[in-house]
C-alpha positions as CSV (number, residue, x, y, z in Angstrom):
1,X,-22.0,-26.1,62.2
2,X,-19.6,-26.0,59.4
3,X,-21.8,-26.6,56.6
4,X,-24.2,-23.7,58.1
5,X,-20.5,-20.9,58.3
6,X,-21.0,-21.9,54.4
7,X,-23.8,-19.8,53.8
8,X,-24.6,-16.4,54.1
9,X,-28.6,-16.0,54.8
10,X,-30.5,-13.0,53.9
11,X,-34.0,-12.3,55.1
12,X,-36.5,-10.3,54.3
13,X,-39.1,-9.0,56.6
14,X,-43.2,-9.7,54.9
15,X,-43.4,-6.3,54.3
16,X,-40.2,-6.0,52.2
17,X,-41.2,-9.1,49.6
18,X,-42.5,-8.1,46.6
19,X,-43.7,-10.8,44.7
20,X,-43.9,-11.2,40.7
21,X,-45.1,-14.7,40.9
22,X,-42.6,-16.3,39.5
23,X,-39.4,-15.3,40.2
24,X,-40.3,-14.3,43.8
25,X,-43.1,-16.4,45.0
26,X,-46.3,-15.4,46.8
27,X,-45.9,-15.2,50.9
28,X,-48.8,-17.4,50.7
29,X,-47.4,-19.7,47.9
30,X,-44.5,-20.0,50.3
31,X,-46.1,-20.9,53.4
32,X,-49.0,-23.3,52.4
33,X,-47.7,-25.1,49.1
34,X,-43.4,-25.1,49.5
35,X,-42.8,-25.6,53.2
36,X,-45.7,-28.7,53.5
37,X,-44.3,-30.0,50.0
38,X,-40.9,-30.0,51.8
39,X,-41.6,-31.1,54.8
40,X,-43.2,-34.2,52.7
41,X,-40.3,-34.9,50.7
42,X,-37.9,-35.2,53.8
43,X,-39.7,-37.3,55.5
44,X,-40.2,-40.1,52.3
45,X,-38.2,-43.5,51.7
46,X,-39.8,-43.2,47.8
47,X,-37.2,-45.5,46.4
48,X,-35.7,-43.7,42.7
49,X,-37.2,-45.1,39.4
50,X,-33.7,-45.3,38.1
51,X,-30.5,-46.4,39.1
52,X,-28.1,-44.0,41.4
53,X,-25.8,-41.4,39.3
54,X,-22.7,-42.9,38.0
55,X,-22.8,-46.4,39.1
56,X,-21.4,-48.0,36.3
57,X,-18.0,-46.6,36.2
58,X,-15.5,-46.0,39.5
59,X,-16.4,-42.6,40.3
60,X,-13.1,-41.3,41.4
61,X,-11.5,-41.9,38.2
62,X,-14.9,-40.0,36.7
63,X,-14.4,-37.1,38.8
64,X,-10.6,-36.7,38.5
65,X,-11.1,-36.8,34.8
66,X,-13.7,-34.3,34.4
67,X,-12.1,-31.8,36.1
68,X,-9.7,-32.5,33.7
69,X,-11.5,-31.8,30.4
70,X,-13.1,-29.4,32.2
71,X,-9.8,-27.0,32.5
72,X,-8.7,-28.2,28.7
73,X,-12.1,-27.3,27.3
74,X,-13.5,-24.6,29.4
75,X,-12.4,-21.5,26.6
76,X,-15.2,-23.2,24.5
77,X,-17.3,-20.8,26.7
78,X,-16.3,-17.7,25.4
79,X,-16.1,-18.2,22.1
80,X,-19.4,-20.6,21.6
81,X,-21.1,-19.2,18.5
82,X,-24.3,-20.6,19.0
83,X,-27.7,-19.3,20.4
84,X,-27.6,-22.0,22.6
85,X,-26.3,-21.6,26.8
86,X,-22.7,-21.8,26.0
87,X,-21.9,-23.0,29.9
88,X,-25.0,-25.7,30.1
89,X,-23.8,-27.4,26.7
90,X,-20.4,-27.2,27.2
91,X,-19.7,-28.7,30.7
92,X,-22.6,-31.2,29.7
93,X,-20.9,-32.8,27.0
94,X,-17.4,-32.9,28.5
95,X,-19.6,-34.5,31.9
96,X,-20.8,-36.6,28.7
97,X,-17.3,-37.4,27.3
98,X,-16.0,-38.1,30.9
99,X,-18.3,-41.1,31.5
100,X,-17.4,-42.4,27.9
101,X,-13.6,-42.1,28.1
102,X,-13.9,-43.8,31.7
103,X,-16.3,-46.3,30.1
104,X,-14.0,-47.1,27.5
105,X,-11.2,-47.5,29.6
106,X,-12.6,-49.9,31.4
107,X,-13.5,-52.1,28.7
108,X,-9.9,-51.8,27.6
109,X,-8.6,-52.9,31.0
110,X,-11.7,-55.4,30.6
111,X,-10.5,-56.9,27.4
112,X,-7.1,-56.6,27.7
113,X,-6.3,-53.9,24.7
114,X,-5.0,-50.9,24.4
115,X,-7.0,-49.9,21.2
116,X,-8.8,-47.1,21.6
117,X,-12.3,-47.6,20.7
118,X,-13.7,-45.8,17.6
119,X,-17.2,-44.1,17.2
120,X,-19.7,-42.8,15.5
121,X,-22.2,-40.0,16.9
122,X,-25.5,-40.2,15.1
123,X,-27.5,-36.8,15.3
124,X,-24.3,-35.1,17.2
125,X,-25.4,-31.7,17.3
126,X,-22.8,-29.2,17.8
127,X,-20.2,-31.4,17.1
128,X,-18.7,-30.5,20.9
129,X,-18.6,-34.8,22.4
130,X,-17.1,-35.5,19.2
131,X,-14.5,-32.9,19.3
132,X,-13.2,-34.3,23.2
133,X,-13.4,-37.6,21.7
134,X,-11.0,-37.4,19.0
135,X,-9.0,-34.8,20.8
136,X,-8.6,-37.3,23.8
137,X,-7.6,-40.5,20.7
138,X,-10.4,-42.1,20.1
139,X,-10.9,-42.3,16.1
140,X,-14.7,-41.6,14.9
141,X,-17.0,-39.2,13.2
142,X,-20.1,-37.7,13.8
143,X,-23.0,-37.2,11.9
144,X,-25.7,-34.4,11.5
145,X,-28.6,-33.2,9.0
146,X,-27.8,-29.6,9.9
147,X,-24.0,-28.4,10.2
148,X,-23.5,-26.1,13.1
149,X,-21.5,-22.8,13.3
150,X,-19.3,-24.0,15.8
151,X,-18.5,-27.4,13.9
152,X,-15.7,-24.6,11.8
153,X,-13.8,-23.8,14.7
154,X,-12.6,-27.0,15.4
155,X,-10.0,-27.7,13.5
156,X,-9.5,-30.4,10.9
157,X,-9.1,-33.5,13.6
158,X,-12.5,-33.3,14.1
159,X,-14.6,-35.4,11.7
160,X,-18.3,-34.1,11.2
161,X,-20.1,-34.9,8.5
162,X,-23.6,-33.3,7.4
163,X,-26.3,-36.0,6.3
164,X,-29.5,-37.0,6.8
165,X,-29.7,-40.2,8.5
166,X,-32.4,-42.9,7.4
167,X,-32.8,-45.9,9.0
168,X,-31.4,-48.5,6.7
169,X,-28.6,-50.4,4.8
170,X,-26.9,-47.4,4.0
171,X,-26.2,-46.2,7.4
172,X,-24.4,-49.2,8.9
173,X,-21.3,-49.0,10.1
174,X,-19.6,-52.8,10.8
175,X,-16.0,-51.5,11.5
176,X,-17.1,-49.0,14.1
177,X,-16.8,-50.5,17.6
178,X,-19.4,-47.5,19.5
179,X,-22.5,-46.3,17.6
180,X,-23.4,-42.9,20.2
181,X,-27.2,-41.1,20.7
182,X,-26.9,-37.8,22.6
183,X,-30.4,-36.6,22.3
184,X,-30.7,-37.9,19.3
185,X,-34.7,-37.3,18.8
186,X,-36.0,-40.0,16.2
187,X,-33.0,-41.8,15.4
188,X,-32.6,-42.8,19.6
189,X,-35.1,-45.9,19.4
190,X,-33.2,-47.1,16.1
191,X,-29.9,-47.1,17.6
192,X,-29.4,-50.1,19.2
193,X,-31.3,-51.5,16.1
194,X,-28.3,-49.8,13.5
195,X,-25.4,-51.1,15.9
196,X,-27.3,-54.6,16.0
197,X,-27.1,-55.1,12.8
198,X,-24.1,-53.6,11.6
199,X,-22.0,-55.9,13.6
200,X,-22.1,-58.5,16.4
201,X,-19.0,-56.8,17.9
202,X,-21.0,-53.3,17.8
203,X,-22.0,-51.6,21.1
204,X,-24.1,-48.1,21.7
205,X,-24.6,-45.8,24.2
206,X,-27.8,-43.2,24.0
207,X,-29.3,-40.9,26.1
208,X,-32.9,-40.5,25.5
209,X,-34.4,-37.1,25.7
210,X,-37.7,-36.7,23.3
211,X,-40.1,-39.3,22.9
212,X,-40.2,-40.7,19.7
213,X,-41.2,-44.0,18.4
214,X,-40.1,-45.7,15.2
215,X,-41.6,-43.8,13.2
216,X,-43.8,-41.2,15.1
217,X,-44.1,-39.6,18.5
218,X,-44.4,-42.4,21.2
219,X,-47.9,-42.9,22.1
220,X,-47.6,-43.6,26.1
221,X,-49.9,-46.3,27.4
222,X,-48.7,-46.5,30.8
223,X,-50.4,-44.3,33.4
224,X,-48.9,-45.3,36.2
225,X,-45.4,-44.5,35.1
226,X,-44.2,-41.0,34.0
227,X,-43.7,-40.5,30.9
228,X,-39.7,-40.6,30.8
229,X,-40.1,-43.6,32.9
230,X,-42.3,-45.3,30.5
231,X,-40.2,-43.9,27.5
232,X,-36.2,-45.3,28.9
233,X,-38.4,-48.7,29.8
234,X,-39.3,-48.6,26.1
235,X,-36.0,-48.0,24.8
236,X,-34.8,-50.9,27.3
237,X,-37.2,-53.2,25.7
238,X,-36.0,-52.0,21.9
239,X,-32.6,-52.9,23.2
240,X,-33.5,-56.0,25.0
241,X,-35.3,-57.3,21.3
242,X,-32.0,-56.7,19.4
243,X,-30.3,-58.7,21.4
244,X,-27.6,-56.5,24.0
245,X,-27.0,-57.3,27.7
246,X,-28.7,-53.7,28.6
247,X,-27.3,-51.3,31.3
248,X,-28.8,-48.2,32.4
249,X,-26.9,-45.3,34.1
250,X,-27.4,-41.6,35.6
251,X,-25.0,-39.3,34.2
252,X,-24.0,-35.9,36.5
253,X,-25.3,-33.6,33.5
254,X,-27.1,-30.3,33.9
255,X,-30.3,-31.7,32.7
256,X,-33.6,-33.5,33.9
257,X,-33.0,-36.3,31.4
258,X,-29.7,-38.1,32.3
259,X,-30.4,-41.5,32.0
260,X,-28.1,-43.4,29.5
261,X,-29.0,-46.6,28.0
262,X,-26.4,-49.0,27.3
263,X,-25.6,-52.0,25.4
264,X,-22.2,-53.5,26.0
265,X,-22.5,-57.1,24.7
266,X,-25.4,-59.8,23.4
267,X,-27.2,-61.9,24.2
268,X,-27.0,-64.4,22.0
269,X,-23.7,-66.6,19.8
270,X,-23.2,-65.0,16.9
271,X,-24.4,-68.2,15.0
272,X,-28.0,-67.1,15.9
273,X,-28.0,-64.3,13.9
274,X,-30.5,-64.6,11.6
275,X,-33.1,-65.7,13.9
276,X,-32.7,-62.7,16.3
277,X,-32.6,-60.7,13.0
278,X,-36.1,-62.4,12.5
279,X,-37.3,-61.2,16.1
280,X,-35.8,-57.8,15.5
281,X,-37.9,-57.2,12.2
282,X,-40.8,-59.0,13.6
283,X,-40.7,-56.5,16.8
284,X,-40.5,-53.4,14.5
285,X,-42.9,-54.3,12.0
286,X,-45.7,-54.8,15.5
287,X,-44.4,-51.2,16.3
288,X,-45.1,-50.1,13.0
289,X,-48.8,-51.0,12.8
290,X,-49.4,-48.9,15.8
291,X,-49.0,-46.0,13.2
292,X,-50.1,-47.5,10.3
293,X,-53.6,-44.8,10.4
294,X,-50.9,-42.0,10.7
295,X,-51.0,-41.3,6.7
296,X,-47.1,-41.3,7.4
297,X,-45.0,-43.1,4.2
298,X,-42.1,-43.1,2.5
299,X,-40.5,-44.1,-0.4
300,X,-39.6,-48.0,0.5
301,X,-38.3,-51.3,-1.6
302,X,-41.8,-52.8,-3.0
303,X,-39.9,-56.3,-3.0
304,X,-39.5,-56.5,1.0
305,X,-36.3,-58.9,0.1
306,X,-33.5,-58.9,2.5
307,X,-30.0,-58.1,1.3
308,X,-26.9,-59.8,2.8
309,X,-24.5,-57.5,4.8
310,X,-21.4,-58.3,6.2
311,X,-20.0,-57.8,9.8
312,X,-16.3,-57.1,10.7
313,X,-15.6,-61.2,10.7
314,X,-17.4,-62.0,8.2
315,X,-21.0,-63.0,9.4
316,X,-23.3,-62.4,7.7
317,X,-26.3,-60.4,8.6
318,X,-29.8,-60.2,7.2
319,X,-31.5,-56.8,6.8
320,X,-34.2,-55.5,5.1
321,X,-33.1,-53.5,1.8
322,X,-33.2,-49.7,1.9
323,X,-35.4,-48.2,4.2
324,X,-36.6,-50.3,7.3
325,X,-39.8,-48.7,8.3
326,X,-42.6,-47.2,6.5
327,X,-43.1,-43.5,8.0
328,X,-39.9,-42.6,9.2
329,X,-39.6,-38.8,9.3
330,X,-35.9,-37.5,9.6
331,X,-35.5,-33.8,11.0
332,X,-35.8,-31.2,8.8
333,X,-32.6,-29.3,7.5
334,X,-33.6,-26.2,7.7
335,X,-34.9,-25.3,11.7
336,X,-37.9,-24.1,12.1
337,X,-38.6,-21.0,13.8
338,X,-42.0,-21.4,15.5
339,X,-41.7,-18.3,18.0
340,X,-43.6,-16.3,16.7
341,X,-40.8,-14.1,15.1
342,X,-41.3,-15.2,11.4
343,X,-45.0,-13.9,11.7
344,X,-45.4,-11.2,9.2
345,X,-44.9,-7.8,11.1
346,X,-48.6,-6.2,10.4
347,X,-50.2,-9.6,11.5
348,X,-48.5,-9.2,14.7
349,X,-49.0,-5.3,14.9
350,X,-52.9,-5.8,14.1
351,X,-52.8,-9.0,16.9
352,X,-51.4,-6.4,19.3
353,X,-53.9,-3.6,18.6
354,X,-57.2,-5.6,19.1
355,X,-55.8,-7.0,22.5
356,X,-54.8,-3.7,23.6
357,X,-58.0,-1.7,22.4
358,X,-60.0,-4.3,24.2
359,X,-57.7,-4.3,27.8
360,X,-58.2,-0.5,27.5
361,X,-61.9,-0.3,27.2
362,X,-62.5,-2.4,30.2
363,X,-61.9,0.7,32.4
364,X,-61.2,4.4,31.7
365,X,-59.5,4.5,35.2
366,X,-58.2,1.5,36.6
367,X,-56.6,3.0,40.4
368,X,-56.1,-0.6,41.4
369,X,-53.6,-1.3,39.4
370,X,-52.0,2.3,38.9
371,X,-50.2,4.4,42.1
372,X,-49.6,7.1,40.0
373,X,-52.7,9.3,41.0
374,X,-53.2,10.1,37.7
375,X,-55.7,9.7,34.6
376,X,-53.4,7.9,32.8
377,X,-56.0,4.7,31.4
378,X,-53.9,1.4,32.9
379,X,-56.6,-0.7,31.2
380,X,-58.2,-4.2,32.8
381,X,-57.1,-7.7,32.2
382,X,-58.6,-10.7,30.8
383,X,-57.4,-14.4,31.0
384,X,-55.6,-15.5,28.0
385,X,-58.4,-18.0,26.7
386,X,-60.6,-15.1,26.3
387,X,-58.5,-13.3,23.8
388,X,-59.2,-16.0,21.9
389,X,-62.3,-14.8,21.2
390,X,-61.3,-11.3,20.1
391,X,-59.5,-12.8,17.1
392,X,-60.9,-14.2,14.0
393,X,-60.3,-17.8,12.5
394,X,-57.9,-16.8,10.1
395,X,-55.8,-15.0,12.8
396,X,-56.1,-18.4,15.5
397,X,-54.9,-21.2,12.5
398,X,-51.8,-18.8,11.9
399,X,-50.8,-18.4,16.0
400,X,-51.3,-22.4,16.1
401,X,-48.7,-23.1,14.3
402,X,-46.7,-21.6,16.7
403,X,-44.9,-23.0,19.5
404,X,-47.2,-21.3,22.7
405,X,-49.4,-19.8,20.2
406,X,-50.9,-16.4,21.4
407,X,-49.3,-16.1,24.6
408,X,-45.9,-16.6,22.7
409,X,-47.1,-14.0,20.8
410,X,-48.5,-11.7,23.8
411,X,-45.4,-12.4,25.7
412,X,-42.8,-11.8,22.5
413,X,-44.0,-7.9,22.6
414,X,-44.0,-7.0,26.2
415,X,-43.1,-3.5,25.8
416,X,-47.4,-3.4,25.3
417,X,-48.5,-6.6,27.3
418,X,-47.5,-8.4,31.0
419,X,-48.7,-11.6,31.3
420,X,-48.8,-13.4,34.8
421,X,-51.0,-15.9,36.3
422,X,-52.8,-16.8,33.1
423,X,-53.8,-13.3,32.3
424,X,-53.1,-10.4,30.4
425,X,-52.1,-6.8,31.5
426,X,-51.7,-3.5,29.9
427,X,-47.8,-2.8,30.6
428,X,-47.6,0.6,32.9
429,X,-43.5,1.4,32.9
430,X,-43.3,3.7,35.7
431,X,-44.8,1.0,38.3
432,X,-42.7,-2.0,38.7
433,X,-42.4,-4.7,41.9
434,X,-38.9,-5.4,43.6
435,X,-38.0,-7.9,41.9
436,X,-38.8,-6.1,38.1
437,X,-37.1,-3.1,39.7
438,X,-33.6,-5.2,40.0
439,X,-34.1,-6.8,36.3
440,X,-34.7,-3.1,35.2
441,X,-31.7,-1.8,36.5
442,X,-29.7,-3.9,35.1
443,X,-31.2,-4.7,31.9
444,X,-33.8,-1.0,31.1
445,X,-31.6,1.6,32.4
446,X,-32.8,4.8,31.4
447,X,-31.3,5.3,27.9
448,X,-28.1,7.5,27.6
449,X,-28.2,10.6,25.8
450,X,-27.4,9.9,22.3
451,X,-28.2,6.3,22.0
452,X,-30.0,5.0,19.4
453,X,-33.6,4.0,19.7
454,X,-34.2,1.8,17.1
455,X,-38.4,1.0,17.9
456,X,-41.1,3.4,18.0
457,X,-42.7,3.4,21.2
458,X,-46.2,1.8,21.1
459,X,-48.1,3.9,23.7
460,X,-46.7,7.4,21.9
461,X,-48.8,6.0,18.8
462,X,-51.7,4.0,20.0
463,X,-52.2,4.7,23.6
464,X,-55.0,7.6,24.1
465,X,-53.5,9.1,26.7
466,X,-50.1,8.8,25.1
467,X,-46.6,7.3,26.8
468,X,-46.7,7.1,30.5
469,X,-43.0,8.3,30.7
470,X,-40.9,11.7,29.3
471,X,-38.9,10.8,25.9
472,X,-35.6,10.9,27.4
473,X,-36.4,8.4,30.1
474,X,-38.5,6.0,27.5
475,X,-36.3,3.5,25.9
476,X,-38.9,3.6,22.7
477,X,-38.8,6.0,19.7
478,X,-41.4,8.7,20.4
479,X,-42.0,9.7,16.5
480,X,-39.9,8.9,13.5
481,X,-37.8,11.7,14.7
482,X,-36.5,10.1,17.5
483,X,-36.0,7.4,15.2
484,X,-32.3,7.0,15.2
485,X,-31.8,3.7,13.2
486,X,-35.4,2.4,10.8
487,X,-37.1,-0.4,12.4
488,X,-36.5,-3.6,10.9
């Protein structure tokens, strides 16, 4: 009865539910997909592919803490420079720094110490886990190929350092006692392979999010796993081959990939050394086959000798010299912007043009889609694998390089196009469902007089009949004289 006083419920009778198919889900959608698919998942025992959240570390002392860091570090929010979801990445790496610091305390008690453990964050992003991390005492560094805007606003006590990272000699690290993967893309399969062989003392902690190989994409081969499944067991097996006593964890993050790998101690004495090293290279060289039609190379040591390193005690460890894989591709520096957004402006104008003529010609009329009453052409609509066909070759190689391609595209410049359920739609912006309605409001109100209208509008210039709505209630430029600010 309590839990149910929690919750305030607000229904809506058929007749009231507007859907847009997405946000607000067809009545039918509702009734004879959800509620069955419901109904099915209460009733299952399917046991979890992965362990329970947090079961590694005493939660109490997990949740006391993050509420902690949470207080100390929740100003981060306002002032977060990036493009990224300041709230999601925030309280996701001080979730992240919680299960480390409780980790680490553990292994203090453990061992008996009271030296904090030092670090090193391979591919670490915004900087933000390393900037708990030495904030909360723990000396260590993180490393990036791109420096971050944010990575300025913390201060000098946080060390960040912007390099590429290639698998190899020069990127071992035999005094550090934690190497650390947080989405680290194509360096996570290498990590436990860098903290094997810098040291026998070395220890890492990854969570792996894309699905990369040694050097390439992984190639799944497993059906009857998912894919992440498939991908963590892969990693576990990478791990297992270098020699660690392997862990695996769920973290409480905001994400659907919160499994963390870990690899506290090994497996083996320390004498044996060289002949796990053997197994390790042996392992990676089979992996390296599988991509050895790829065309993939880099520039490697034509000798394949091994060169002697040195762990923290003095054992000494052989590893390949220089690179340790043919193919490896680090991240480029520069992000690419694959949106559609770098696509010169008359290619996109000229895309948008042929897709609209087209939509238009399909019907002079169209009273289906219009409750206006009027002659105002609303156009037809086509799925989106038959625009396709209204563009040339030329036009289809440059959208592929896109990320989403043409419906990217379509959907960057809705002001012209909706597109829902796969198809295409002339935009008419005087009819909108509930649900648009309440994103309009807050997001299109009618424009204020005297604010600036820095786009034409596309249906004043193209559209036969013109702009569906009066100037002033048109958020678009009608004419360069409306123009306040040039378009960009």
């Amino acid at each position: 009865v309590h839990i149910y006083r929690m919750f305030s419920l607000h229904a809506l009778m058929p007749e009231q539910w507007c859907s847009d198919g997405v946000a607000y889900p067809k009545l039918s959608w509702l009734c004879t997909k959800l509620l069955p698919k419901l109904s099915r998942w209460a009733l299952e025992s399917k046991t979890s592919e992965f362990k329970s959240t947090l079961s590694l570390i005493p939660v109490e002392k997990y949740g006391i803490l993050y509420q902690q860091l949470k207080e100390k570090y929740k100003e981060l929010v306002k002032v977060w420079p990036e493009v990224t979801d300041p709230e999601k990445f925030v309280f996701e790496d001080v979730a992240i720094a919680s299960y480390l610091l409780v980790l680490w305390g553990e292994e203090r008690a453990e061992k008996g110490t009271t030296t904090k453990q030092s670090f090193v964050d391979l591919g670490c992003g915004n900087g933000l886990l390393v900037h708990i991390l030495n904030n909360e005492g723990h000396p260590g560094k993180g490393m990036d190929i791109r420096k971050r805007n944010i990575w300025d606003m913390y201060g000098p006590g946080t060390h960040l350092e912007e390099t590429a990272i290639t698998p190899s000699n020069d990127f071992l690290f035999p005094t550090t006692d934690w190497l650390i993967g947080n989405h680290s893309d194509e360096l996570t399969p290498w990590i436990p392979v860098i903290a094997a062989r810098s040291s026998y003392s070395c220890r890492y902690f990854v969570i792996p999010c894309c699905f990369f190989d040694f050097c390439g994409k992984y190639q799944r081969r497993q059906c009857k796993k998912s894919q992440y499944k498939e991908y963590i067991d892969f990693v576990t097996d990478v791990s297992t081959m270098c020699g660690f006593y392997t862990e695996e964890d769920c973290l409480r993050i905001p994400s659907t990939k919160r499994v963390c790998i870990i690899g506290k101690g090994r497996r083996y004495r320390e004498a044996e050394e060289a002949v796990v090293e053997k197994q390790r290279s042996d392992y990676i060289k089979r992996r390296e086959a599988l991509f050895t039609t790829s065309g993939a190379s880099m520039n490697v040591n034509q000798s394949g000798h091994y060169r002697l390193n040195h762990s923290d005690n003095g054992q000494k460890i052989s590893t390949p010299v220089n690179n340790w894989v043919n193919g490896f591709q680090p991240r480029e520096k520069t992000e690419t912007v694959r949106n559609c957004a770098a696509l010169p402006r008359d290619f996109v104008d000229a895309v948008v043009l042929r897709v609209a003529k087209a939509l238009l010609s399909l019907t002079e009329r169209n009273t289906e889609s219009s409750s206006c009453g009027d002659t105002w052409n609303t156009g037809g609509s086509v799925l989106i694998s038959e625009v396709v066909n209204l563009l040339d070759q030329s036009s289809l190689q440059a959208l592929k390089k896109e990320c989403g391609g043409l419906q990217t595209l379509l959907k960057n410049n809705h002001q012209v196009f909706r597109v829902e359920g796969g198809r295409v739609f002339i935009r008419d912006w005087r009819t909108h469902t509930l649900a648009q309605s309440s994103r309009v409001t807050s997001k299109r109100k009618p424009p204020p007089s005297g604010a600036l209208k820095t786009r034409l509008c596309w249906f004043h210039t193209h559209h036969p009949h013109g702009c569906p709505l009066l100037r002033e209630h048109c958020a678009f430029a009608h004419g360069e004289t409306d123009l306040k600010n040039p378009q960009r």
